[in-house]
C-alpha positions as CSV (number, residue, x, y, z in Angstrom):
1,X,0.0,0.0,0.0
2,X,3.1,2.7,0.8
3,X,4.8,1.8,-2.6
4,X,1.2,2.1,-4.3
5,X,1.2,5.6,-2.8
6,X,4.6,6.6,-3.6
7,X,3.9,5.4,-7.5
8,X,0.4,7.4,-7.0
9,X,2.2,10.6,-5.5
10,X,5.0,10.5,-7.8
11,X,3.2,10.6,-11.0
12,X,1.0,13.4,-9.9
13,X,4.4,15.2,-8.9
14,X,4.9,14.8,-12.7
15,X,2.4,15.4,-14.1
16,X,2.3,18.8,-12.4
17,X,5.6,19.9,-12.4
18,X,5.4,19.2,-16.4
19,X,2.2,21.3,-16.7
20,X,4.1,24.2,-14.5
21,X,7.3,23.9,-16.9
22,X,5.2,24.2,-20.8
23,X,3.7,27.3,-18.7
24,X,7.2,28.6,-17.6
25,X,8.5,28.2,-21.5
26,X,5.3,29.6,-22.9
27,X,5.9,33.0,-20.0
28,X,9.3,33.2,-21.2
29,X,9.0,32.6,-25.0
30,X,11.0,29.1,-25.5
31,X,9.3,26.9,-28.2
32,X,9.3,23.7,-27.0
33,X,8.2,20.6,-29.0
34,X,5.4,17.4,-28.3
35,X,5.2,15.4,-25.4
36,X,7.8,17.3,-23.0
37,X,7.8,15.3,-19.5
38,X,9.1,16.6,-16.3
39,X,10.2,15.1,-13.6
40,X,10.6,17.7,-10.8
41,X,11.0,21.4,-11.6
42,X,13.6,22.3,-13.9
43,X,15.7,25.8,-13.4
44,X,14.7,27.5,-17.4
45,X,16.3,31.2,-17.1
46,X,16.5,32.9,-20.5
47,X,18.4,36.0,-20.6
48,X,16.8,38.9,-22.3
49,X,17.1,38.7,-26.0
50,X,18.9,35.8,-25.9
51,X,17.4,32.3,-27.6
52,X,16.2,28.5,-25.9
53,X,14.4,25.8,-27.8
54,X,13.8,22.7,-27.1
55,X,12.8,20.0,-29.6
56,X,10.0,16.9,-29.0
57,X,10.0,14.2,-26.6
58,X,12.4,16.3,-23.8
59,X,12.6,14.4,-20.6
60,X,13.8,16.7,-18.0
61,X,14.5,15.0,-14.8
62,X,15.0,17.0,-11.5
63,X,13.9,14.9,-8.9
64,X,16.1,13.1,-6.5
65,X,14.1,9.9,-7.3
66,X,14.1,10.6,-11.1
67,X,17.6,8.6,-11.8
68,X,18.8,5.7,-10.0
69,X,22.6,7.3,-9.0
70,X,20.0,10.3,-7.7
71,X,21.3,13.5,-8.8
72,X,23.0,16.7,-7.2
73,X,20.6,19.5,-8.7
74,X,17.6,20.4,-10.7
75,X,18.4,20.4,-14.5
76,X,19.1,23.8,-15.3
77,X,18.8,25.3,-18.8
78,X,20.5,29.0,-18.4
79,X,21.6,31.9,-21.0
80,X,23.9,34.2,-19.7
81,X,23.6,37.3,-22.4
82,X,21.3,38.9,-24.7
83,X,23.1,37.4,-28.2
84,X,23.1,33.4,-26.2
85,X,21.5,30.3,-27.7
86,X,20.7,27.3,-26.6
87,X,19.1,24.8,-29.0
88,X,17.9,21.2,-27.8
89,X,16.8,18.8,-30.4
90,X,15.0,16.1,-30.3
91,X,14.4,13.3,-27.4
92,X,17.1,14.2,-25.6
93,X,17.0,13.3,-22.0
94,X,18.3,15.2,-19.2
95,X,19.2,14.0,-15.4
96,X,20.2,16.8,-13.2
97,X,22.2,18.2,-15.9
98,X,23.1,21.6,-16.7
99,X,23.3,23.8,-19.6
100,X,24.8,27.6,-19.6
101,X,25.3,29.2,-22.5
102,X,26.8,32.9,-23.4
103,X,27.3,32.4,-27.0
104,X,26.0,28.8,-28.4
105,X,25.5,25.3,-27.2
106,X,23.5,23.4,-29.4
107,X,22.6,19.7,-28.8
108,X,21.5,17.2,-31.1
109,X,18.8,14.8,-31.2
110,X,19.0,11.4,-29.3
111,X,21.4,12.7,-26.7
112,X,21.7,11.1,-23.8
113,X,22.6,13.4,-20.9
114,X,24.0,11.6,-17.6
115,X,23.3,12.6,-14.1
116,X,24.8,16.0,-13.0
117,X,26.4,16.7,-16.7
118,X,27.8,20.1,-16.9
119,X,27.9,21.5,-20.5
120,X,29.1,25.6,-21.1
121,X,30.0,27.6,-24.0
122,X,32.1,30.2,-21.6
123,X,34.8,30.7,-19.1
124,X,32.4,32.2,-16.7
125,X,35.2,34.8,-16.0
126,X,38.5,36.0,-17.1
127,X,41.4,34.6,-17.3
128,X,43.7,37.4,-16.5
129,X,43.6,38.4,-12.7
130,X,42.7,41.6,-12.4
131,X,39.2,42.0,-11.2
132,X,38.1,38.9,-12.0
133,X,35.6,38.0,-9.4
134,X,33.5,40.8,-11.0
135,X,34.5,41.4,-14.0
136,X,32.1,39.9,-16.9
137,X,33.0,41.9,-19.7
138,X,32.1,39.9,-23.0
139,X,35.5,41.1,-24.5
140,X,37.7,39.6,-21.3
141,X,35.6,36.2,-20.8
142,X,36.5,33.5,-23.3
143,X,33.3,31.7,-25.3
144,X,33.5,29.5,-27.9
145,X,30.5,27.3,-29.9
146,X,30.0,23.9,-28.0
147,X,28.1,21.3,-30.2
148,X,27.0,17.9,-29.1
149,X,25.8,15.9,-32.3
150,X,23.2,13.6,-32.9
151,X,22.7,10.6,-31.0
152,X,25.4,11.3,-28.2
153,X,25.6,9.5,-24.7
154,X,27.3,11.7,-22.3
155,X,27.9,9.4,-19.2
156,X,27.8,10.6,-14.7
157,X,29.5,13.9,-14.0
158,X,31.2,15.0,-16.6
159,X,31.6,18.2,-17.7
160,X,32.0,19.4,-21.7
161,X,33.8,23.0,-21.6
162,X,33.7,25.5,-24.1
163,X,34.6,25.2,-27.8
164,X,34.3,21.5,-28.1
165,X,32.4,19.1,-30.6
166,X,31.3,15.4,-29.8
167,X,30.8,13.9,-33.1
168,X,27.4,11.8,-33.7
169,X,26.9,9.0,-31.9
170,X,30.1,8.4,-29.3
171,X,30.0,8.0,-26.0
172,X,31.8,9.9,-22.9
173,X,32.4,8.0,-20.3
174,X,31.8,8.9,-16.5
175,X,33.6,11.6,-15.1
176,X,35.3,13.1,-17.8
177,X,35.9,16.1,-18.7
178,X,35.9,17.3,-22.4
179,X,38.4,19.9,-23.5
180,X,38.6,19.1,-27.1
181,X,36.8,17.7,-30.0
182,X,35.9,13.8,-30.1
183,X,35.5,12.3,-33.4
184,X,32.1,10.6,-34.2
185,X,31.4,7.2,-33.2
186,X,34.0,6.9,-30.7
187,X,34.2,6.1,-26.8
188,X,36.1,8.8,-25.1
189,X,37.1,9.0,-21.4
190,X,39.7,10.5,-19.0
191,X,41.0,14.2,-18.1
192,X,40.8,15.6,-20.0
193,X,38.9,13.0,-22.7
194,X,40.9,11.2,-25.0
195,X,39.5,8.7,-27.7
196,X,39.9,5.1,-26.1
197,X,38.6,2.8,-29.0
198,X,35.8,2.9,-31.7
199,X,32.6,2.5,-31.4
200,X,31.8,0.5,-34.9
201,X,32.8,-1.3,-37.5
202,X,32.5,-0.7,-41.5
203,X,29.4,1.5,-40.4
204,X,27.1,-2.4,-38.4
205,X,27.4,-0.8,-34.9
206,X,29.1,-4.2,-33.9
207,X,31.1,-3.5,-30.5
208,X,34.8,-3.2,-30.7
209,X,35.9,-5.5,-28.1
């Protein structure tokens, strides 16, 4: 009878916290595709004059109970200045994972984002020392495009820093943190992320051993 209740109380916890998330996209003018579900209350800030859209099928989980590692935060989908976009495609799937974005981060369809993912297009602040706390002059903080293609699986805590392109279909493994570009169809792991082995063969998906 408890777990019935749980099961009960959970999905009305969804289904409400995904009715309260289509109204926060719709206040703050993010087109957002079919059949979003969310699990928990996402954090959706959209700078003013920036860009956010998110394709069909998005599964946003923010709930402790959403993921069985459990997860540090709420997913949080963020621009940082009035040029910034952010575009999600298609069924993607997010657990606790974050996305800032002062220039461009654009993600793919069929991603796969892991519990407590960090992805950024930006430094956050300068490199040089002077002022830095509070200085966030465009001109002094580096940004740099950061694409993750179709049909990527970005494993547990890893963070993807600015500049970098995963290629369509590879796989990041937990932990890792992405400084670079990874080819397509690859597994990739290690700090920073290195190419460990393929991913397929003459184009059958047949795991390299």
């Amino acid at each position: 009878m408890v777990i019935l209740f749980i099961r009960i109380k959970r999905k009305l916890v969804r289904m409400a916290a995904t009715a309260i998330t289509k109204l926060l996209l719709k206040e703050y003018g993010i087109p957002c595709g079919k059949e979003l579900i969310a699990v928990g209350m996402p954090v959706i800030e959209k700078h003013a004059g920036s860009s956010i859209t998110i394709g069909d099928n998005a599964v946003l989980c923010s709930a402790d109970y959403s993921n069985p590692l459990g997860i540090n935060h709420r997913c949080v989908i963020r621009t940082l200045a009035p040029s910034a976009a952010i575009e999600i495609g298609n069924d993607v799937g997010m657990s606790g994972a974050s996305i800032c974005a002062a220039f461009h981060v654009k993600i793919g369809n069929d991603v796969m984002l892991g519990v407590n993912v960090h992805i950024c297009d930006t430094d956050f602040h300068p490199l040089k020392p002077e002022n830095r706390r509070y200085n966030d002059s465009a001109e002094d903080v580096g940004v740099a495009r950061t694409v993750i293609e179709d049909n990527v699986w970005i494993g547990a805590n890893v963070m993807v820093l600015k500049g970098v392109t995963i290629g369509k279909n590879s796989v990041i493994g937990a932990g890792s943190i992405v400084t670079g570009n990874i080819p397509a169809n690859v597994i990739a792991a290690g700090i920073p992320a290195r190419t460990i082995k393929p991913l397929v063969r003459d184009g059958s998906y047949e795991q390299i051993s």
